[in-house]
C-alpha positions as CSV (number, residue, x, y, z in Angstrom):
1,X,0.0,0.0,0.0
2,X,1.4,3.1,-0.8
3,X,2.2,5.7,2.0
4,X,-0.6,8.0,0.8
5,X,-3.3,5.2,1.1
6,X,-2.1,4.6,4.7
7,X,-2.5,8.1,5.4
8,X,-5.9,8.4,4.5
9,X,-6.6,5.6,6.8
10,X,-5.1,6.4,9.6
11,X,-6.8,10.1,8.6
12,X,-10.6,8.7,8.7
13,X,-9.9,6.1,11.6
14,X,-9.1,9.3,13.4
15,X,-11.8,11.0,12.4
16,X,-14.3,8.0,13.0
17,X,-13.1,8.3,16.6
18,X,-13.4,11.8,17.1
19,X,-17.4,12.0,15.9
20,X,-19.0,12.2,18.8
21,X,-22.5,10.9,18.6
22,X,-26.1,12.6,19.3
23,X,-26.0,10.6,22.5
24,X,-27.4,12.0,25.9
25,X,-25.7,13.7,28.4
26,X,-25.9,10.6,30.7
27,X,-24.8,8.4,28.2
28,X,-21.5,10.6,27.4
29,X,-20.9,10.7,31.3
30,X,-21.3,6.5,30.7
31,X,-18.5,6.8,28.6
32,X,-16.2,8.9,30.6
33,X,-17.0,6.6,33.2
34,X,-15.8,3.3,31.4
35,X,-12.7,5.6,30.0
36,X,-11.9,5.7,34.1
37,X,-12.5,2.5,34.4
38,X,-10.1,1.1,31.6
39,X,-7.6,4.0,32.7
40,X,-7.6,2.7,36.4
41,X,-7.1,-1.2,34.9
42,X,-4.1,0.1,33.2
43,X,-2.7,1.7,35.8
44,X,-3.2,-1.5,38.4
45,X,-0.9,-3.3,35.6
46,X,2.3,-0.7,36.7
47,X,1.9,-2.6,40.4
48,X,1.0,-5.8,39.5
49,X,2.5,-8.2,37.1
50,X,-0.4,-8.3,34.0
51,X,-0.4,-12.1,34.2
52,X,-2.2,-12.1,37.7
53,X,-4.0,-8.6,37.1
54,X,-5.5,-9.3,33.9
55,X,-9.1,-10.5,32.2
56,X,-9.1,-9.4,28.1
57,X,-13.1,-9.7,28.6
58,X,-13.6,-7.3,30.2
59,X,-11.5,-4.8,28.7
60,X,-12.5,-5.4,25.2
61,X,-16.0,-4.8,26.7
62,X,-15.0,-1.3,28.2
63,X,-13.0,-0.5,24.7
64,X,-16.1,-1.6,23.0
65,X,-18.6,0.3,25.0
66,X,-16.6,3.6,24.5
67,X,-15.8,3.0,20.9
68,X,-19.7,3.3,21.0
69,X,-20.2,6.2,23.0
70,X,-17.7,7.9,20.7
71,X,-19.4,6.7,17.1
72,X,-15.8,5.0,16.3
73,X,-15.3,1.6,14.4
74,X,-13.4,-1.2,16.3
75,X,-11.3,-3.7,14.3
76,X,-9.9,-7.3,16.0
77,X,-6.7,-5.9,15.5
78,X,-7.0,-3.1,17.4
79,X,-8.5,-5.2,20.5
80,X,-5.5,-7.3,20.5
81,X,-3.5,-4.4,20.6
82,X,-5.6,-2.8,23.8
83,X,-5.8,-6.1,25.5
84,X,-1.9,-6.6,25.4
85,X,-2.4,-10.3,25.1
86,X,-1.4,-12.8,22.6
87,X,-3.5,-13.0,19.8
88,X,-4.9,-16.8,20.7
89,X,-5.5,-15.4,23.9
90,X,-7.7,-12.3,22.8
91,X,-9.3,-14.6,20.0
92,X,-10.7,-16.6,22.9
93,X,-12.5,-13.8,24.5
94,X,-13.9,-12.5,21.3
95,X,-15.1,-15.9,20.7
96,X,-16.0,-16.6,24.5
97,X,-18.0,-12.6,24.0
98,X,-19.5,-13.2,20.7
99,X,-20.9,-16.7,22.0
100,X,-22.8,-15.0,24.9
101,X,-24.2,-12.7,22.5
102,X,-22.6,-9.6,23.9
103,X,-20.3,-8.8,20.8
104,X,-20.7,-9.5,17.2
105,X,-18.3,-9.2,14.5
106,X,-18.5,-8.5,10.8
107,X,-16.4,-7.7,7.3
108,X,-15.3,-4.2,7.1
109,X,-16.8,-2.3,4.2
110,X,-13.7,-1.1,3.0
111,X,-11.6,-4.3,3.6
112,X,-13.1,-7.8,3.7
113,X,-9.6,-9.0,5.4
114,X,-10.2,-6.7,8.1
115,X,-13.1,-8.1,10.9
116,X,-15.1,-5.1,13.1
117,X,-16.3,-5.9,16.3
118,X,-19.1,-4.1,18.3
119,X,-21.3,-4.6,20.7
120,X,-24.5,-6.1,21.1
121,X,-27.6,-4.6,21.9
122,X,-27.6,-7.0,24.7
123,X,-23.8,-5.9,25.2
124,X,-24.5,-2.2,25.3
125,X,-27.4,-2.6,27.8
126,X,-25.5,-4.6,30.2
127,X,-22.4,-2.2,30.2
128,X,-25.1,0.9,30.5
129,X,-26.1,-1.6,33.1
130,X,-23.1,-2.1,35.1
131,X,-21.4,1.2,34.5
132,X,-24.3,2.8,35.8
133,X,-24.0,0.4,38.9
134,X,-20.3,1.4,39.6
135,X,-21.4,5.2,39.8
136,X,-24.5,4.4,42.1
137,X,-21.2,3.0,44.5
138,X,-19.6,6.4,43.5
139,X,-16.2,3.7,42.8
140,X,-15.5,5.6,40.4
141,X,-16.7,9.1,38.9
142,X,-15.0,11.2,35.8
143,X,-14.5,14.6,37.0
144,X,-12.9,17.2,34.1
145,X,-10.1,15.7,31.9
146,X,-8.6,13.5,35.7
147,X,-10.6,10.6,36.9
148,X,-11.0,11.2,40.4
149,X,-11.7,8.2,42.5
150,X,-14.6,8.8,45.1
151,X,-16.3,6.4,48.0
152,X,-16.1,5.6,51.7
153,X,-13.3,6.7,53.5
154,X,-13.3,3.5,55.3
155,X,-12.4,1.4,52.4
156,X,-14.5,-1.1,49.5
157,X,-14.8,-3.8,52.6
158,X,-16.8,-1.2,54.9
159,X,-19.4,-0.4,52.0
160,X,-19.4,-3.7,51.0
161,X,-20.9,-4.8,54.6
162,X,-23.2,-2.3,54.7
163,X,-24.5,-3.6,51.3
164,X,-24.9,-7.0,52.6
């Protein structure tokens, strides 16, 4: 491919991730939410070794869910990529996803060798779901450009109890 056609891709996969879509105001703060959520599971990877600290699910689900939010396209590649696992590994949770009927995949448009992978409805409503969930615990809430982690002074096992 010449260096002009791989400029114009990488030109609208920008693009494609910048368009932000007509969704609501809650559903944006959704997003920022799962963006803190994926930005805290990185940063637990600096103290503690990824092989312990690690499940590909559910970060492909987060990456998914904000791709969404954003109106960008999602490509297997670029999942293995995020989920810093081998391919085989990332392969089995996109297959282990798809067979619970939270993610689907499908030819590109442009490229047939190329697969895209969204959510499903079903995927989308339980991430709404359970991101909503985690701000109803106030574990974590976006505030501005910084994720700022909020909750009980007293630690997770305190509210945890209390929940019980």
């Amino acid at each position: 491919m010449k260096i002009s056609g791989k400029i114009e891709r990488a030109n609208d996969t920008i693009k494609a991730l910048g368009q932000a879509t007509k969704a609501s105001e809650e559903d944006n703060r959704l997003v920022e939410v799962a963006r803190c959520v994926l930005k805290a599971r990185t940063a637990a990877l600096r103290h503690i070794p990824r092989g312990i600290f690690r499940d590909e699910a559910w970060d492909i689900l987060l990456v998914l869910f904000i791709s969404r939010g954003e109106g960008g396209k999602i490509i297997v590649k670029d999942l293995m990529a995020t989920c810093g696992a081998t391919p085989t590994g990332t392969m089995r949770r996109i297959d282990a996803l798809e067979q619970a009927g939270l993610i689907k995949r499908s030819p590109s448009p442009r490229d047939h060798r190329r697969v895209r992978v969204e959510l499903t409805e079903t995927g989308h409503h339980a991430m709404k779901s359970l991101i909503q969930d985690l701000r109803k615990i106030r574990l974590i809430e976006p505030s501005g450009e910084n994720p700022e982690f909020v909750g009980n002074p007293h630690g997770f096992a305190a509210e945890s109890a209390k929940q019980a």
